[in-house]
C-alpha positions as CSV (number, residue, x, y, z in Angstrom):
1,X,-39.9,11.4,21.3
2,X,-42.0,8.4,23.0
3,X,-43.9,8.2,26.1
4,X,-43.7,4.8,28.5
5,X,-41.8,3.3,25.2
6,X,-44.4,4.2,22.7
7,X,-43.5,6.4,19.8
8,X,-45.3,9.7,20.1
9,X,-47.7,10.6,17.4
10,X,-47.1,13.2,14.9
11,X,-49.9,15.5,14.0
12,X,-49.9,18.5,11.2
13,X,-51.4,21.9,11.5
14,X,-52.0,23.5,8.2
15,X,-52.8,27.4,8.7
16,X,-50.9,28.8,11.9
17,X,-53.3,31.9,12.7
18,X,-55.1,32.2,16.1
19,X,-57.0,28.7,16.0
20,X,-54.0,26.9,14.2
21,X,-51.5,27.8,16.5
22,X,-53.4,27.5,19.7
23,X,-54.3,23.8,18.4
24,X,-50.8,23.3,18.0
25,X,-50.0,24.6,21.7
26,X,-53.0,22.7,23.8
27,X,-51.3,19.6,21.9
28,X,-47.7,19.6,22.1
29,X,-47.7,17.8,25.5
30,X,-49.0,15.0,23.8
31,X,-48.1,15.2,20.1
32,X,-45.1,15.9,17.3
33,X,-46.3,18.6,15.8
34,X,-45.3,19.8,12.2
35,X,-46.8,22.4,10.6
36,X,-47.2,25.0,7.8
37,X,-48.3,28.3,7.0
38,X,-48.4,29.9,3.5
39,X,-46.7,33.1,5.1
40,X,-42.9,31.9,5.8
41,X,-42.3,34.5,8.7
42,X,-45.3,32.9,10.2
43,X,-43.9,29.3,9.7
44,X,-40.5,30.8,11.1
45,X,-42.0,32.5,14.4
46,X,-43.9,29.2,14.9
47,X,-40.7,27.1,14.9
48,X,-38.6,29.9,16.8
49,X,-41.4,30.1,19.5
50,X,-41.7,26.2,19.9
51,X,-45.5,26.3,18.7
52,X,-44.7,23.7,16.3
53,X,-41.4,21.6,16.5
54,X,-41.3,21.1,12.4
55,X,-41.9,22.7,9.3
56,X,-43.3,20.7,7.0
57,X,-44.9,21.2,3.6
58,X,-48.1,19.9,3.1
59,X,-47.7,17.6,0.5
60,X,-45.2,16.1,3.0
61,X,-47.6,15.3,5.7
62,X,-47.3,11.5,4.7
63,X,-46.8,9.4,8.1
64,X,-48.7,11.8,10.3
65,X,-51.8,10.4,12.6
66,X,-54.0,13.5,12.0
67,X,-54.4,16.7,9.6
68,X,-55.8,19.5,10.8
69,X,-56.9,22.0,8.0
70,X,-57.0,25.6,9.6
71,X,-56.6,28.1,6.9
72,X,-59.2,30.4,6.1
73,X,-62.2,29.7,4.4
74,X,-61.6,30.4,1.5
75,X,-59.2,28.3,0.7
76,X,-60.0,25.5,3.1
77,X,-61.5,22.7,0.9
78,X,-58.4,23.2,-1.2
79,X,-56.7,22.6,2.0
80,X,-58.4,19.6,3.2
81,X,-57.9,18.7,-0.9
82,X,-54.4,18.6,-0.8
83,X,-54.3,17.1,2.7
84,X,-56.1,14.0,1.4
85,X,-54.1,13.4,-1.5
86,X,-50.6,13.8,0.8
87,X,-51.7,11.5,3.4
88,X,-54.5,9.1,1.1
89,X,-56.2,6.7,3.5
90,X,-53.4,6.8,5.9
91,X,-54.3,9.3,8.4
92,X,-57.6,11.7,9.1
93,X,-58.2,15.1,7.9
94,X,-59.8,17.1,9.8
95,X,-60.5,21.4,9.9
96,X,-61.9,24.0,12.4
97,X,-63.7,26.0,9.7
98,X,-67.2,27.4,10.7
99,X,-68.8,26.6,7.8
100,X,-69.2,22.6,7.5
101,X,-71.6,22.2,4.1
102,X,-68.3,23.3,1.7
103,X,-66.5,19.8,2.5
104,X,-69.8,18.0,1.5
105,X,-68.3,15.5,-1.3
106,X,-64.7,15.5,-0.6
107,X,-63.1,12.3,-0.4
108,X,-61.0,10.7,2.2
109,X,-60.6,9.9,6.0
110,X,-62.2,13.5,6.7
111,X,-64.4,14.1,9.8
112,X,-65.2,18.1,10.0
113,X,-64.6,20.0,13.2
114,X,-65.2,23.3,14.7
115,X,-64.1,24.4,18.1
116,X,-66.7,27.6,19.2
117,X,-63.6,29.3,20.6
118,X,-62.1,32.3,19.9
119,X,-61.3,35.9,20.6
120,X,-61.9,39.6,18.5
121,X,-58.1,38.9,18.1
122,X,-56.9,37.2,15.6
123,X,-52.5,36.0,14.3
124,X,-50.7,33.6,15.7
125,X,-49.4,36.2,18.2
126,X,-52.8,35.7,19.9
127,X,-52.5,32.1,20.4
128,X,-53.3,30.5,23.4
129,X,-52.5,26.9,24.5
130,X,-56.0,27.1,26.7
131,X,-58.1,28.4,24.1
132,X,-60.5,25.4,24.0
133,X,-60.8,24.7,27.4
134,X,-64.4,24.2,28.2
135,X,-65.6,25.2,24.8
136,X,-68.0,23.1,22.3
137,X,-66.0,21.2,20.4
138,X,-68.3,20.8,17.1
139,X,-67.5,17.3,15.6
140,X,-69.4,16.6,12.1
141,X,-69.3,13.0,10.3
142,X,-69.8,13.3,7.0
143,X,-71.0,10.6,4.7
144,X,-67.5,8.7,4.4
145,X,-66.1,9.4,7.8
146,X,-65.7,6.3,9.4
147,X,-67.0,6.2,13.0
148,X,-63.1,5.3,14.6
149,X,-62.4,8.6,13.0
150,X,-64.8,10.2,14.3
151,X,-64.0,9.2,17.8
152,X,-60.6,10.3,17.3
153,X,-61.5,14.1,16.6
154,X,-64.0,13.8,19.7
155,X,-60.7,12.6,21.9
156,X,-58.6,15.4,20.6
157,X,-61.3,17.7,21.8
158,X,-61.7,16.0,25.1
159,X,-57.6,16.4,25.2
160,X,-57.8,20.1,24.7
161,X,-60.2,20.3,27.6
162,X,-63.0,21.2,25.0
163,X,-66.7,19.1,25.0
164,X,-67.2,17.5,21.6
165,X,-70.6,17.3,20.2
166,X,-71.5,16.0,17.7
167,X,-73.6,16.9,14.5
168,X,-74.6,16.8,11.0
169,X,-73.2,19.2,8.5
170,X,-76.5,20.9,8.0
171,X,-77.5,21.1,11.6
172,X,-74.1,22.7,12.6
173,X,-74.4,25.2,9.5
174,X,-78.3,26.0,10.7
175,X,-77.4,27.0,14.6
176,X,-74.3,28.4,13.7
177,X,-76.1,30.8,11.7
178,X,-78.5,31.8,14.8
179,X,-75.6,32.0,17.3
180,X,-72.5,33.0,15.8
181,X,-72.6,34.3,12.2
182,X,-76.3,36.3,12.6
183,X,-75.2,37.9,15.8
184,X,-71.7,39.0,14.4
185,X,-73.8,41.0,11.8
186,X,-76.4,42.8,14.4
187,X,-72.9,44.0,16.7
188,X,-71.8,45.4,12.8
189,X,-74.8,47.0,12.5
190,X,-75.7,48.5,15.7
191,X,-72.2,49.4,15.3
192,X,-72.4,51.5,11.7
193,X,-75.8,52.6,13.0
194,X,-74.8,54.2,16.6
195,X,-71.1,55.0,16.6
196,X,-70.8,58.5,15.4
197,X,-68.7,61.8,16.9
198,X,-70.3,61.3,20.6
199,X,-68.5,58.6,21.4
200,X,-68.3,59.8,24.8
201,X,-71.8,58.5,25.8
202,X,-70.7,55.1,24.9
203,X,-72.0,52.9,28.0
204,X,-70.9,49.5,28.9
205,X,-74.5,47.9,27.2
206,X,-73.2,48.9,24.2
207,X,-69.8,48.1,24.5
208,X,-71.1,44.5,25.2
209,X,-73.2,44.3,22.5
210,X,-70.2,45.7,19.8
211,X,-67.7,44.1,21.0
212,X,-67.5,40.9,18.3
213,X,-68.0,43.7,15.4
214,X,-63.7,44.4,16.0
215,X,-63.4,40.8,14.7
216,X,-62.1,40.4,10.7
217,X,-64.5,42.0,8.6
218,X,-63.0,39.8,5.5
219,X,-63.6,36.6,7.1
220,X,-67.0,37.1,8.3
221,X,-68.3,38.2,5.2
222,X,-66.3,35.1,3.6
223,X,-68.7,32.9,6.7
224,X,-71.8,35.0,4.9
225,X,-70.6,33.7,1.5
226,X,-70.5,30.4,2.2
227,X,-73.6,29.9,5.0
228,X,-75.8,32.8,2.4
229,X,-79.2,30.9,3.2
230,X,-78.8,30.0,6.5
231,X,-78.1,33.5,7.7
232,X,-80.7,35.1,5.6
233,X,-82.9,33.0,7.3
234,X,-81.4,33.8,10.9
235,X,-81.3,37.4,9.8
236,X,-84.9,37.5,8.8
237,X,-86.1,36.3,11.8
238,X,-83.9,38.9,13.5
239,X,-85.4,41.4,11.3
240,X,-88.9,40.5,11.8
241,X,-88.5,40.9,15.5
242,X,-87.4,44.3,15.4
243,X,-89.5,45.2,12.9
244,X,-92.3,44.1,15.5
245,X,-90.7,46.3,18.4
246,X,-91.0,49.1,16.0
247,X,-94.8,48.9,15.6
248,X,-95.5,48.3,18.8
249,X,-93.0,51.5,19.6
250,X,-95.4,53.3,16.5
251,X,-98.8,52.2,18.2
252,X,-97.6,53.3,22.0
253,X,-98.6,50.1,22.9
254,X,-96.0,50.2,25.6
255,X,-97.7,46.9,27.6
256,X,-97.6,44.7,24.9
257,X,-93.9,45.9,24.4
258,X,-93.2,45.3,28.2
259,X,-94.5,42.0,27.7
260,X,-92.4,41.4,24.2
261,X,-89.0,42.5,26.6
262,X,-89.9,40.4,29.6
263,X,-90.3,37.0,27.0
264,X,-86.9,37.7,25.9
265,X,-85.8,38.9,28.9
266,X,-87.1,35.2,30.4
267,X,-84.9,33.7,27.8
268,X,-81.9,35.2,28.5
269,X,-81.9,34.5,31.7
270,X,-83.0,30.9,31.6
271,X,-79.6,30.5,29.0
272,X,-77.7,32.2,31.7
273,X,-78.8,29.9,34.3
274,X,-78.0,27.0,31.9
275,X,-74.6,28.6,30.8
276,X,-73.4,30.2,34.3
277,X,-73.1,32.9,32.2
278,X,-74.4,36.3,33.5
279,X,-73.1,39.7,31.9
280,X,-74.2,41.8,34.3
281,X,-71.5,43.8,36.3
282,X,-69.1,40.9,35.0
283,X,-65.4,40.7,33.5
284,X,-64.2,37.4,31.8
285,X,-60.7,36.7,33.0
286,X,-58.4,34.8,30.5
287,X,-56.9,31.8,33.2
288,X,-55.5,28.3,32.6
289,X,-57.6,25.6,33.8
290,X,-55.1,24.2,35.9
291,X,-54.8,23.8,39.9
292,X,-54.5,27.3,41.4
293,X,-55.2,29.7,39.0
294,X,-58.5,30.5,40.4
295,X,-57.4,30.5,43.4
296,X,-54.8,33.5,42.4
297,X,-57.2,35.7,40.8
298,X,-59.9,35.5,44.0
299,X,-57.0,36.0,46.5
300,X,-55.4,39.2,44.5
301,X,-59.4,40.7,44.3
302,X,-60.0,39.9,47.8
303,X,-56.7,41.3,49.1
304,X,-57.5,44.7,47.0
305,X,-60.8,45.2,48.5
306,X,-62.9,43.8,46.2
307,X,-66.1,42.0,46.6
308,X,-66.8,38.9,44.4
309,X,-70.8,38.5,44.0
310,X,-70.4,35.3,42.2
311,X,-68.1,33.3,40.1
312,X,-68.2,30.7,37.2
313,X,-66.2,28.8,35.1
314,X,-67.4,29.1,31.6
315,X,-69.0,26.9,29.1
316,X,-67.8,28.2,26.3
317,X,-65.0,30.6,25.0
318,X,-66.3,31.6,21.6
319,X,-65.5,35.4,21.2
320,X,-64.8,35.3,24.9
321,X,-61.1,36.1,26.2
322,X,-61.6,34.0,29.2
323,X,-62.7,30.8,31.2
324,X,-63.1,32.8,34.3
325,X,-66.9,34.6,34.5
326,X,-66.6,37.2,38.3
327,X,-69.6,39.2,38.9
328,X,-70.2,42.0,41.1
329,X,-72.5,43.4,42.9
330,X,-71.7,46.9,42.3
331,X,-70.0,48.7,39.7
332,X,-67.0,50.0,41.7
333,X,-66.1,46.4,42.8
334,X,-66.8,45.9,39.0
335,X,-64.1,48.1,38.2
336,X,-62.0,48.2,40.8
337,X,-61.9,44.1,39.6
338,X,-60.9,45.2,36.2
339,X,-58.1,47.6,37.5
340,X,-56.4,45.2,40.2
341,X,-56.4,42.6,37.2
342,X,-55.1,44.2,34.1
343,X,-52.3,45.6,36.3
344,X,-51.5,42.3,37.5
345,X,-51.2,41.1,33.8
346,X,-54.3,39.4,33.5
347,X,-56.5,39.5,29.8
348,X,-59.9,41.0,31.1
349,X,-62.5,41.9,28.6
């Protein structure tokens, strides 16, 4: 394989679940790939499917420009281990883990990545070759990366239409706590604490706010394990909030409530501004970033009737099966959108 008589690179994917697999899609355009999976029928669906054009042990990954480690968590640092001693100084290791702190130490070329991408799905049947697009791209140095190797995790990011930044071990580990592993937890427990025999009640608020608690249940509790202080902190503060909702609920001081709601409520909407994201009356529509795809979705909503209040292209995917944000003003465009859309084939959630 070469490209304007340069030999393409070969890069290796070890773990082909939803993130692995994906990776190894939004890539194949410009790379070998040859991967591995420590379940063989995965390894066999990956090669039958074309998601990967090798199998390849790890401890065969010698030659290779780049390692990706994307097994699960608990097993990742033995991962990024073995990558190391396969390869030696002759090619990066990098992951997509969420937790960064556990490959603190490690030696090697390794610069630690985590794309904030991803859907309530998870397999390499969910992959998706425009997962990334749009999404933060977390790049972490750690003390021996060098900064060339750095660089090149960034550019694979910026390949996979994703927007590297970059950060430190600890500060990645500290937000993530606050706006993906504390969150997970609250959607679990408004989950355990609402959901009982009158489902039919059920509105859309709280099918928003529940939706991330049908991700794995073993692999957040292994993110829990491994970032313990930072998301008791996060939780805390989540705690203590409530908490002070509930005495001001006890006292029937209902202004200072009001007030309490609007602060938040001023937050939100600031983020959204920021984001383009508003969740109002919205569906997220799972499209390729590519010339026309829009274009499709607006012309089959338009043609069925359907008035478009606004539309965004998102910042990023994590938990989110889409790129495309619609919203509406009213709820029977809303889900007349979601109708027209799923019966057209698209993902909408």
């Amino acid at each position: 394989m070469a490209e304007n008589g340069k030999k393409t690179e070969t890069v290796a994917i070890a773990g082909l679940g939803l993130i692995g697999a994906s990776l190894s899609l939004a890539l194949k355009s410009r790379y070998k790939i040859a991967g591995c999976d420590c379940d063989k029928s995965t390894e066999q669906y990956a090669l039958r499917r074309g998601i990967i054009d090798e199998i390849r042990p790890i401890e065969k990954f010698a030659g290779v420009s780049c390692v990706f480690a994307c097994t699960p968590l608990s097993v990742l640092a033995d991962t990024v281990r073995a990558a190391v001693a396969a390869v030696r100084d002759t090619a990066i290791v990098t992951d997509v883990g969420s937790v960064k702190g556990l490959l603190n130490g490690i030696e090697g070329r390794i610069v630690g990545g985590h794309p904030m991408a991803g859907t309530e799905h998870s397999g390499i049947e969910a992959a998706k070759p425009h997962l990334f697009e749009n999404a933060t791209y977390c790049v972490v140095p750690y003390e021996n990366s060098r900064p060339e190797d750095v660089e090149y995790v960034a550019n694979i990011a910026r390949k996979i239409k994703a927007k590297p930044i970059i950060l430190t071990a600890e500060e990645h580990d500290r937000l993530a706590a606050y706006y993906s592993h504390m969150p997970h937890l609250a959607a679990y427990a408004l989950s355990n604490s609402a959901i009982d025999e009158n489902l039919s009640v059920a509105g859309s608020g709280f099918m928003d706010s529940t939706r991330i608690a049908c991700s794995d249940s073993r692999f957040w509790a292994e993110v829990c394990r491994l970032n313990g202080d930072n998301v008791l902190r996060a939780l805390n503060e989540y705690i203590c909030e409530l908490s002070e909702l509930q005495a001001l609920l006890k006292l029937g001081d209902y202004s200072k409530l009001e007030n309490r709601l609007r602060e938040a409520s001023e937050k939100r909407k600031a983020l959204s501004a920021a984001r383009g994201y508003n969740s109002l009356l919205s569906l997220c529509v799972d499209v390729k970033d590519e010339v026309g795809s829009i274009g499709g979705v607006v012309s089959l909503l338009i043609g069925g009737g359907v008035n478009i209040a606004n539309l965004r292209i998102l910042d990023s995917r994590e938990g989110v099966g889409g790129a495309l944000m619609l919203a509406f003003e009213t709820r029977r465009d809303c889900e007349s959108a979601l109708r027209i859309l799923t019966d057209a084939g698209y993902s909408v959630t």
